[in-house]
C-alpha positions in Angstrom: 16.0 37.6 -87.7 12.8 38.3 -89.7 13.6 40.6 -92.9 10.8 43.0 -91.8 12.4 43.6 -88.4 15.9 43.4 -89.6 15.2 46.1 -92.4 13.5 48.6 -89.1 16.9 48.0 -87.7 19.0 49.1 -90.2 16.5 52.1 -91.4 16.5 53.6 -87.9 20.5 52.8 -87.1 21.3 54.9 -90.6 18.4 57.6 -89.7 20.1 57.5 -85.7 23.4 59.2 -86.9 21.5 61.4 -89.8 22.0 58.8 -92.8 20.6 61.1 -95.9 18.8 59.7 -99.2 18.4 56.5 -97.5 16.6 53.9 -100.1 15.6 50.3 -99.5 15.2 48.6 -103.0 13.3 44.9 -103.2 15.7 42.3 -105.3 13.9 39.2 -104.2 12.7 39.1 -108.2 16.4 40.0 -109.2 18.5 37.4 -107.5 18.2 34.6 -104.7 21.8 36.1 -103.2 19.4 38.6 -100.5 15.7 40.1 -100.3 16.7 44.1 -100.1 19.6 46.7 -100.2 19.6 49.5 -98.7 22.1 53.1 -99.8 22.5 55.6 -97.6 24.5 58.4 -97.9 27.0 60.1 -95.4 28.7 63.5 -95.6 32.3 62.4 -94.7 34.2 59.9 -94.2 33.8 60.0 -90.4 30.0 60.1 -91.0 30.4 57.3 -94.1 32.1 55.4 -90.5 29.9 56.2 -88.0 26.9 54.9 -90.4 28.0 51.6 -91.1 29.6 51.2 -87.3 26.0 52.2 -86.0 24.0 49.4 -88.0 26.4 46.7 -87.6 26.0 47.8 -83.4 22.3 48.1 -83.4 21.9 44.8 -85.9 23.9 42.6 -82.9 22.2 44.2 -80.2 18.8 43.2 -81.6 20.1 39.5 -82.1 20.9 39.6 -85.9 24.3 38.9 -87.2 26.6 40.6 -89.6 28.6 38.6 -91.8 31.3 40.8 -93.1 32.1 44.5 -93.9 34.5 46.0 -96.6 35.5 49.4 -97.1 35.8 50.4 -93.7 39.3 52.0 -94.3 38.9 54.6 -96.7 35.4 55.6 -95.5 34.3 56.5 -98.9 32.0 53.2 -99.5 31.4 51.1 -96.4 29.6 47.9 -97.7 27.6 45.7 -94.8 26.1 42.2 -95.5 23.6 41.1 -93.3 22.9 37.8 -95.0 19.1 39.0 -96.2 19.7 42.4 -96.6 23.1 43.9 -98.5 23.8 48.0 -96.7 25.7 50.1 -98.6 26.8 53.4 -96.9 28.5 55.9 -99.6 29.5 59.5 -100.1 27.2 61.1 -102.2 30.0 61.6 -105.1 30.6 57.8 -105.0 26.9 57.0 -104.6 26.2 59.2 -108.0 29.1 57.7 -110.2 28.2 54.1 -109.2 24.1 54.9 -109.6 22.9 51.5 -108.0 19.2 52.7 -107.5 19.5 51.9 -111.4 21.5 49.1 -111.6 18.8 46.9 -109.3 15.9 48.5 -110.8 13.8 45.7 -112.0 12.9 48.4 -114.9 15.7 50.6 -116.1 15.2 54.3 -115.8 16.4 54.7 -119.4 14.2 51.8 -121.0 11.6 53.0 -118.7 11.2 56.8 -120.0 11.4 55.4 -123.8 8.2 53.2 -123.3 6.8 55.9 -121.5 7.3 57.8 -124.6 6.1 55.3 -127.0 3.0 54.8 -125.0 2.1 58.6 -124.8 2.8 58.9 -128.9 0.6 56.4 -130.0 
């Protein structure tokens, strides 16, 4: 499935069942593994579930394939690999300790406000 398609699917599956913060993050320029991740954030773990259930459905039913899922169990971080794009589904506590907005930043945040800094000095 095209990566512009398959990353519609998965947007509107986690917006279907009221996915909050949902963030799609480009890694193409980070590592040749897959193009995008997207977090998403669920209030429970039914709704943690439900999320990750709902894009691995809609993904099949528009012909793309998922090729694994961990996590599932607990319902606190449900992780979905669609080959080109990597969904993780997380309670927002989990989703703050881990931070992986800034993890797959191409610029840390940190690094990022001290040049800022160094810039607006000078």
């Amino acid at each position: 499935m095209e990566l512009r398609k398959l990353q519609k699917v998965v947007v509107e599956a986690l917006e279907d069942i009221k996915g909050k913060d949902i963030e799609v993050i480009n890694t193409t320029k980070l590592t040749s593994l897959f193009d995008r991740i997207v977090i998403a954030c669920g209030d429970s773990n039914r709704q943690v579930k439900a999320l990750a259930r709902n894009v691995q459905d809609k993904v099949r039913e528009a012909g793309g394939e998922v090729i694994s899922v961990e996590g599932e169990e607990a319902g606190e971080w449900v992780l979905v690999d669609l080959g080109d794009i990597v969904v993780h589904v997380m309670q927002p506590a989990v989703r703050s300790y881990y931070n992986l907005e800034e993890l797959w930043q191409t610029t840390p945040t940190r690094r990022q406000k001290a040049l800022e800094g160094e810039q607006n000095a000078a």
